[in-house]
N, C-alpha and C positions, 0 to 999 in steps of 0.2 A: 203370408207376405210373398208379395211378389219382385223383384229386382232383376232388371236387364241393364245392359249398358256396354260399353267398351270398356273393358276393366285394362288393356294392355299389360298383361301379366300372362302369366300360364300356370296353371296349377301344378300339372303334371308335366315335365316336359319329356317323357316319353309317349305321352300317350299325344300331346297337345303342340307337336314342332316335330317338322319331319323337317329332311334336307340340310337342316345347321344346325350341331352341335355345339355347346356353348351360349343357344340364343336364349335361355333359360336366366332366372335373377332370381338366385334363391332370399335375397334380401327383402325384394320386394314382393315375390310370395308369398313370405313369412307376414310382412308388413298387411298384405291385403287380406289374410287371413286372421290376423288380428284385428283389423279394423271392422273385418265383416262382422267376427265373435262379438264385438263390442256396439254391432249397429243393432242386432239379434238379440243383446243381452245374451251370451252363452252360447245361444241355439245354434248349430247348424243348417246351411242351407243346400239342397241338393240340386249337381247342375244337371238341370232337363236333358240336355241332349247325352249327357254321360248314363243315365237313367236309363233313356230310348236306346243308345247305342255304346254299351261299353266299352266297344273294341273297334269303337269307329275314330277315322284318320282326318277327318275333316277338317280346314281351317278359312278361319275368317280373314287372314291378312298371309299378300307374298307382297312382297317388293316387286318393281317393276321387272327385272331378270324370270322372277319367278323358278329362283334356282333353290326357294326353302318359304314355309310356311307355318303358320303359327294362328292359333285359335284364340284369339283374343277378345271376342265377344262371346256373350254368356248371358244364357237366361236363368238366375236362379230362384228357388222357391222353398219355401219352408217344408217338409216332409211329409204334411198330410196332403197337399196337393198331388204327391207320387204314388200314392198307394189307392 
């Protein structure tokens, strides 16, 4: 299974929001983590560019200021596509 999208969440938000602390919604984290669990039945999905890059800073959305950033799109796939 393949799933990309703007999901506007962050999973991690140390690894995934740099500049603004706070910009993080562990509610709705929780929420899209459940919702995934249950699109999967169970399964987990892993996100590609976390795979490629663990320790990578990269983000998909600043505000126009460009004073904080946040990765907010996401290409995920089911795990036998990773290995």
């Amino acid at each position: 299974m393949i799933l990309m999208g703007d999901f506007n969440y962050v999973d991690d938000p140390v690894s995934d929001v740099w500049g603004a602390p706070g910009k993080d919604n562990p509610g709705a984290t929780r929420a899209m983590r459940e919702a995934l669990a249950g699109f999967t039945g169970g399964g987990t999905l892993a996100d590609t560019y976390r795979v490629a890059q663990p320790d990578g800073r990269a983000t998909t959305y600043s505000p126009p200021k460009g004073d904080w950033g946040a990765r907010y799109d996401r290409v995920l796939v089911t795990h036998h596509y990773t290995s």
